[in-house]
N, C-alpha and C positions, 0 to 999 in steps of 0.2 A: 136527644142527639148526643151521643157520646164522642169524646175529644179523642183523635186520630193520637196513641201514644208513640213516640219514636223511638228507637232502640239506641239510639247515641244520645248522650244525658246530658254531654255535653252540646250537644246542636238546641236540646231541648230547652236549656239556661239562656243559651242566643238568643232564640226566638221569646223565653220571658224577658231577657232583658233588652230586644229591640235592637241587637247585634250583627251585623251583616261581619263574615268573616272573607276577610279580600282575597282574591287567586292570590299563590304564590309566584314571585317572581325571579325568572332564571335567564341571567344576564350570558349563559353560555359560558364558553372555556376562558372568553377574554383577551386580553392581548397577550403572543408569546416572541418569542426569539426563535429563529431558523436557524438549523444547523447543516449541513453539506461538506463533500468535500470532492476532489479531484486529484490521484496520483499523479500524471503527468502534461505536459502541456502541448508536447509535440506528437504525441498519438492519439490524444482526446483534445474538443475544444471545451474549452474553460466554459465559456459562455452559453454554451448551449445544455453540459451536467447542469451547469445550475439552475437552468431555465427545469428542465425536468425534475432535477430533485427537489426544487422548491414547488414546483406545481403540483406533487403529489404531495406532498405538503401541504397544501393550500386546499388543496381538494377535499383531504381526511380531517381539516379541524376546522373551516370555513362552513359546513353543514351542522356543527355544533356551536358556534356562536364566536368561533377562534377569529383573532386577526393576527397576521404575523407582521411586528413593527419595527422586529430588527434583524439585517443577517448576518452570519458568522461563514464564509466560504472559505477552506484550504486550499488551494491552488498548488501542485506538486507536493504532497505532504501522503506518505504510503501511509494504508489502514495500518500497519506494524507499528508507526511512529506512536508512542503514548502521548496521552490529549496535551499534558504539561509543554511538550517540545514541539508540537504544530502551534504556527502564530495563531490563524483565528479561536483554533479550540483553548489555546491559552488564554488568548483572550476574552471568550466568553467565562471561563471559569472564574478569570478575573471581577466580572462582571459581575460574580454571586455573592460579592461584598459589598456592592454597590448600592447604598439606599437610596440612592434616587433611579435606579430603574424603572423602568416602566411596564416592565413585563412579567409575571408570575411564571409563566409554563415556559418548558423548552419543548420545540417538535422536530423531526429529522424525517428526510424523505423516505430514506431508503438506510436500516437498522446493520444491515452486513457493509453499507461503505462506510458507518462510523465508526464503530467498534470492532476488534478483533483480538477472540481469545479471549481474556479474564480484563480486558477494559474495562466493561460496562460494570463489573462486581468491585473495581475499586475508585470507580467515582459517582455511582449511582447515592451511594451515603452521603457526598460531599453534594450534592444537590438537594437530598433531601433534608439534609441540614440546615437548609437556606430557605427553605419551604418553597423550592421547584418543582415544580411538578413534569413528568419526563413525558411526551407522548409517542410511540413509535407505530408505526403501521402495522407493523407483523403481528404487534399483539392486538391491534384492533380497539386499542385504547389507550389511557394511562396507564405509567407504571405502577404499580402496587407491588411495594417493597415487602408487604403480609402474606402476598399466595404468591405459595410454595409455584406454582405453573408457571406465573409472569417469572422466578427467577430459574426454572428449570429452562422455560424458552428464550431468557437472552443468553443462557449459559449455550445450548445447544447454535444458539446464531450467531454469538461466538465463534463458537467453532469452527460453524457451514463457511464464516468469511476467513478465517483461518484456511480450513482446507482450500476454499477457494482458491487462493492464494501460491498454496502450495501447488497446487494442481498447473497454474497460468504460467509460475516458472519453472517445471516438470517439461511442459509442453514443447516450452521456449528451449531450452537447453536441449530438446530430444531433438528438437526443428534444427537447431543450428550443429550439432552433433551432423544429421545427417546434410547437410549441406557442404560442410566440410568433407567429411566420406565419399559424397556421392557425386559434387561438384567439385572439388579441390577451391570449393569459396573459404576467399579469407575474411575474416568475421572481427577484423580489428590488429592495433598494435603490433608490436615490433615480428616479425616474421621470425619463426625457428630456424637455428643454423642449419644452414644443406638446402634452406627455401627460398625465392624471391620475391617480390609481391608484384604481379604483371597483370595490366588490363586485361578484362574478362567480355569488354564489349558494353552495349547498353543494359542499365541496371533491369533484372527481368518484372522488378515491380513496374507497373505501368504508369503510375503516379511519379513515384521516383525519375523514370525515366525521363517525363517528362520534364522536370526537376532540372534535369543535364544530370544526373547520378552516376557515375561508371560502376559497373560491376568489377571487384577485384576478387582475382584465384590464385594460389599461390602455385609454382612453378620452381624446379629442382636448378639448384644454383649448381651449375655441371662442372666450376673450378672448384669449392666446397662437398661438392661430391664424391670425392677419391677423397679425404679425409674422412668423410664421414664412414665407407667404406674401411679404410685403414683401422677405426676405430672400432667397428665389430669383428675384423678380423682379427686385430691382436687382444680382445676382450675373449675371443673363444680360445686363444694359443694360452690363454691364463696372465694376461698382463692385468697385473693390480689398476682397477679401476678410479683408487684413491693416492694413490702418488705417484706410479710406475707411469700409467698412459697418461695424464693431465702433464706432466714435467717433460716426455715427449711429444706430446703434441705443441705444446708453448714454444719447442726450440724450431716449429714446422714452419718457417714461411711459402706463402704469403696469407692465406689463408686457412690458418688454424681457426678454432674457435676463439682462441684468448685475443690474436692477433683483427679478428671479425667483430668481436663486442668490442674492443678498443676505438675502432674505424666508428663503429654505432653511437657509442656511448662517449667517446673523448678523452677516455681517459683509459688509463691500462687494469688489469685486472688484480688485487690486492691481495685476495686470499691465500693462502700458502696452498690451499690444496689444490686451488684452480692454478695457481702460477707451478705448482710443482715442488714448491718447498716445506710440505709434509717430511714428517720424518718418522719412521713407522720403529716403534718400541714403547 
């Protein structure tokens, strides 16, 4: 009867020497610290971003042995702000000095609402310094500060929340651009001379409206109107823009411009070129 030889030499020494060799055991990712955050409070609710961004959270590192035991939320804090000058994210970073932590890993829900731009390239060293370990969704794992990929793809989602960004007040500025044009809506602050700011009726948001909201449009101020008039006519006769018509127009009551920001603002207008007392050589 010949003895069955094994090809692992070292199983083979186990078995002479009566050696049972135990499973390995893998306690998972362990406990970490959540990260999130939320630009505004009056267009998003607070409570409900953090319920989703921690839930996907919870979802991507709870299947590998994760528990998340602390959270770090911004509440009105834009992806622009650097981590330093957001409370919470300051405060977890705080946190990376801390030996009595309890948490090894940091996880984030959602990789484009933390970082934006070259964030993540100047605190990802400051984590790993600490021996945290960083987990993000998008890359479907830990960071790994060694392949070359993991930092091509936070540099590229960077970016994607960058442009995002740009994109959202692109939008906002074209939106309010055409509502002024198209509605004569007034979109804030002091009304331009020659305008009035007069009710527009119920606000056309439906929410708003029901809010009590009024919609405001701006409307030609018709005693301010023959100045302003006055002012492109004697601007095309070739009246100097910079001391000629401002020094005529200041001596114009009752409503000039100088005499209209005064009534606005409380106090009289200082400047020598807006008063008229330019002196050209």
């Amino acid at each position: 009867m010949t003895a069955e030889i094994s090809n692992d030499p070292w199983s083979t020494l186990d078995e002479i020497l009566g050696l049972e060799v135990a499973d390995p055991v893998d306690n998972g990712i362990g406990e970490l610290a959540g990260y999130g955050r939320c630009s505004t409070e009056d267009n998003q609710d607070p409570e409900t971003s953090r319920g989703w961004q921690f839930g996907n959270a919870r979802k991507f590192v709870e299947p590998l042995g994760g528990r998340i035991v602390e959270e770090f939320f911004d509440v009105g804090q834009s992806r622009s702000v650097p981590w330093e000058r957001r409370n919470e994210a300051a405060r977890l970073l705080a946190e990376l000095k801390n030996p009595r932590r309890t948490w090894n890993a940091v996880v984030v829900g959602e990789g484009t609402r933390c970082w934006f731009g070259n964030q993540f390239s100047l605190i990802a060293p400051r984590f790993a310094a600490y021996g945290v370990d960083l987990w993000v969704p998008e890359l479907g794992g830990k960071y790994d500060p060694r392949n070359p990929s993991h930092k091509m793809l936070m540099s590229v989602l960077g970016g994607m929340s960058e442009s995002e960004r740009q994109h959202v007040q692109a939008r906002v500025r074209a939106a309010m651009d055409a509502q002024v044009v198209n509605e004569g809506r007034h979109q804030g602050g002091r009304a331009p001379y020659g305008y009035v700011v007069v009710d527009g009726g119920p606000h056309p948001n439906p929410r708003k409206a029901a809010e009590g909201f009024r919609l405001r449009v701006l409307a030609i101020d018709k005693e301010a109107a023959d100045v302003v008039r006055r002012i492109f006519a004697e601007y095309l006769e070739g009246v100097g823009d910079r001391c000629g018509l401002p020094a005529a127009l200041h001596l114009t009551p009752p409503s000039s411009p100088d005499t209209a920001n005064s009534l606005r603002t409380g106090h009289l207008v200082s400047c020598p070129v807006d008063s008229g007392g330019c002196v050209a050589g």
